[in-house]
Phi, psi and omega in degrees: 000307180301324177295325175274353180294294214289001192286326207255338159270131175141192198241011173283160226273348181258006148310284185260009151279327171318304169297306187299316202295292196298017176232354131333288161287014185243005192269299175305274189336305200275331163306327172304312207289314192289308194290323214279311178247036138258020142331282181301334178263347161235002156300306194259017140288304198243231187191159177309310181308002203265296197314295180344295180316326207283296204318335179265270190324311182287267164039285194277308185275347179271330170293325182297307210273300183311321194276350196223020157324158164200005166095021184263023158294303188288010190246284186306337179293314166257037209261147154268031179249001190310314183265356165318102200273000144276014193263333184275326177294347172286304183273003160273037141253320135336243231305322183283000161275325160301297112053279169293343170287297190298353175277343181252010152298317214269332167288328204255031159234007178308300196268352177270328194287349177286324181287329207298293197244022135087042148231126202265351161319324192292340182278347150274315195288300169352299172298322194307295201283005168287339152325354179261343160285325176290342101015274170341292188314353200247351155319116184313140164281027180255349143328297175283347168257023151257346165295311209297286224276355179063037192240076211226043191245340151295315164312300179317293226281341185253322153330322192270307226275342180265357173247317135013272123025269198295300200307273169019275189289336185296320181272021179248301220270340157327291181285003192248302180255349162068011183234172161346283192314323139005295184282332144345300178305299192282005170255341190288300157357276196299321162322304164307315170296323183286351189245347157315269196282350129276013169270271217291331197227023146240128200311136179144171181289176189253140176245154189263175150289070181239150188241132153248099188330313191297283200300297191309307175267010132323283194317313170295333213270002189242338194252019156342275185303299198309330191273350165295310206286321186302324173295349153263353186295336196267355134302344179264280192286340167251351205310313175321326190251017178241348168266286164325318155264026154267342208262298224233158190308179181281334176311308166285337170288332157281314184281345143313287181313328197283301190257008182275343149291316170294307205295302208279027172299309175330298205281306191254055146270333184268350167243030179262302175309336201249300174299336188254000181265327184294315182300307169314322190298298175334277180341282199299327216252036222287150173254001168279347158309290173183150160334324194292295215282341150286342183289316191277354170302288161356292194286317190308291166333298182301320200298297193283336178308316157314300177274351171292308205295292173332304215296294183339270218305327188284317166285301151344279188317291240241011155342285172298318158307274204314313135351287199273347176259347185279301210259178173281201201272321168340308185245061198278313197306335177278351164319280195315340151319294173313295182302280122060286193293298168336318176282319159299026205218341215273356183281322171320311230259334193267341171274352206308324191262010162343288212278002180261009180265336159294346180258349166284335167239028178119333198270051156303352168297293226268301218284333180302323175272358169271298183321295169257046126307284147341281208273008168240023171244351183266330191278311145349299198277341215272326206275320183268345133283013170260325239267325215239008225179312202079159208325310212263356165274322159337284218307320191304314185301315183290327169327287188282357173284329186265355177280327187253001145314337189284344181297279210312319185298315179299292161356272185307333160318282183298343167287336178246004171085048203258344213267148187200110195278317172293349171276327175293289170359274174282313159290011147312286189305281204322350193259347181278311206286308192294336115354297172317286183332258193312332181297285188333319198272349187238033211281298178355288200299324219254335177293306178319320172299315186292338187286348180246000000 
């Protein structure tokens, strides 16, 4: 005990990867812990189609924030300009001019995404919750230099208190008004508390409005690449449910949405962690450096792979058991979801820390072209499996899309000395065997879906 105590103090880099990973999960973990019971508590205030209704709103605002990305989190993280405050203050000013483009993106796609998918609620909800991006935008970049420094344990503790917050309100306006909008509201609410409560009480300079030519084009010339990928990232991560309401009732869709919250706990959990962790370690730690810094990237890996791989497996097993004691009988069809998504999530998991060793050095060319790979190989698999198979073929699909990503994933690996074949290996088999498994123990449930 004292040796793993003295492990976690001092200003050294397994020091505060030590600190940051744990206060990441405890970041990640309570936030889930905060969505699942306001989940549960608001499944039985509203009915399934409001999710459905919530799965199209987040769609449009979450594709507006991935189409107009430009990276300034991963910039200011590997910039050696990071900590400059006009290097910072350029890119606060970016995001708050951006900010205000997405709310009026988010006004002018109100009525075609309402005809698109036959609900005209989206033409009142749209505006609404885009306001919450013009909010976003006014967030200090001292967010991102307590990620750069791995110093993240004041963020995390005002990240929870402010979703917090929002949950709060979302459920009063629930219970009050009984309608869709209640979660609307409450997402701008949660914004608004989070910008707040990082304005007063996280430590740092205050950032202005300023533009500094040098600091501007640094910024345009890395978040180039960063603003393709994300725009394919948001075909990987929203594409399913913005394809999917087209195929299935709003209803079914919410029940989607239902296990589909369960299932990817693991997985972005593990790219809440990959993402705010990695770059930096890549940074002090290049593995194109030395032998040392792979073996300890090796241990690292394994390390997160491993408790990703336990979560996966955990949903996987115990999916449908979790289904039938959280929700009513309205939402029984997502247990079998839940198993599906999960096993399809776990080819995700042996590669997941690859792709930040290309935003650590720079190479957003090379991780833009992993990206939209990807998002035209997911889509693909995902169109010909709702079209020809049905839901359960959509889930099957996404599975096997992420089996073939995976070369390209190597590829980008081995351009920077990141690829480590004996960690693939074994968590291959191991991601296999629990897939064999869990399908074999749920065969029923997961044949039953396809048949509705």
């Amino acid at each position: 005990m004292p040796s793993l105590s003295d492990a976690f103090r001092g200003n050294r880099l397994l020091a505060r990867v030590l600190r940051s990973s744990s206060w990441l999960v405890l970041g990640y973990g309570g936030s889930q812990f905060l969505r699942l019971a306001s989940n549960l508590i608001l499944a039985r205030l509203l009915f399934p189609e409001a999710f459905g209704i919530m799965a199209l709103v987040g769609v449009v605002t979450v594709g507006l924030m991935m189409f107009s990305d430009v990276g300034i989190g991963p910039a200011i993280a590997q910039s050696k300009r990071g900590d400059d405050q006009h290097f910072l203050d350029t890119a606060w000013t970016i995001q708050v001019i951006r900010g205000f483009l997405l709310w009026g993106g988010a006004c002018l796609l109100a009525w075609p995404m309402a005809q698109l998918y036959n609900a005209p609620e989206l033409t009142l909800y749209l505006p609404i919750a885009g306001v919450a991006l013009v909010i976003a935008g006014f967030n200090p970049t001292r967010i991102e230099t307590a990620h750069r420094h791995l110093l993240v344990g004041r963020v995390t503790l005002l990240d929870l208190a402010s979703q917090f917050i929002g949950i709060l309100a979302m459920i009063v306006l629930a219970w009050i008004t009984r309608s869709v909008l209640a979660l609307v509201i409450g997402g701008v609410i949660t914004a608004a508390a989070k910008l707040v409560l990082m304005h007063f009480f996280l430590p740092g300079q205050r950032n202005r409005l300023m533009w500094e030519r040098e600091a501007g084009g640094e910024l345009i010339h890395f978040g180039k690449w960063i603003f393709l990928s994300t725009a394919f990232w948001f075909v990987s991560s929203q594409g399913d449910k913005a394809i999917l309401g087209r195929f299935l009732s709003l209803d079914m869709l919410g029940i989607y949405n239902i296990g589909y919250f369960l299932a990817s706990f693991p997985l972005l959990l593990g790219h809440a962690v990959n993402q705010r962790l990695m770059i930096p370690v890549y940074r002090e730690q290049p593995p194109a450096a030395a032998a040392e810094n792979r073996r300890k990237l090796h241990r690292l890996r394994m390390a997160m792979s491993g408790g990703i791989l336990s979560l996966l497996a955990v949903m996987a097993f115990a999916g449908p058991w979790l289904v039938d004691i959280l929700y009513d009988d309205r939402y029984a069809q997502a247990g079998a979801i839940v198993v599906v998504l999960a096993c399809g999530m776990i080819p995700q998991v042996i590669g997941m820390t690859y792709d930040q060793a290309a935003l650590a050095a720079g190479d957003s060319r090379r991780f833009f072209v992993f990206s939209g790979s990807r998002a035209v190989i997911q889509v693909i698999f995902l169109l010909v499996g709702i079209m020809q198979f049905g839901l359960l073929g959509a889930l099957v699909a996404l599975g096997l899309s992420m089996v073939l990503v995976h070369p390209i994933l190597i590829w980008l690996a081995r351009r920077h000395r990141a690829w480590d074949g004996p960690h693939d290996l074994l968590t291959g088999v191991i991601g296999a065997v629990i897939v064999l498994l869990a399908l074999h123990w749920h065969w029923e449930r997961v044949i039953a879906l396809g048949g509705g």
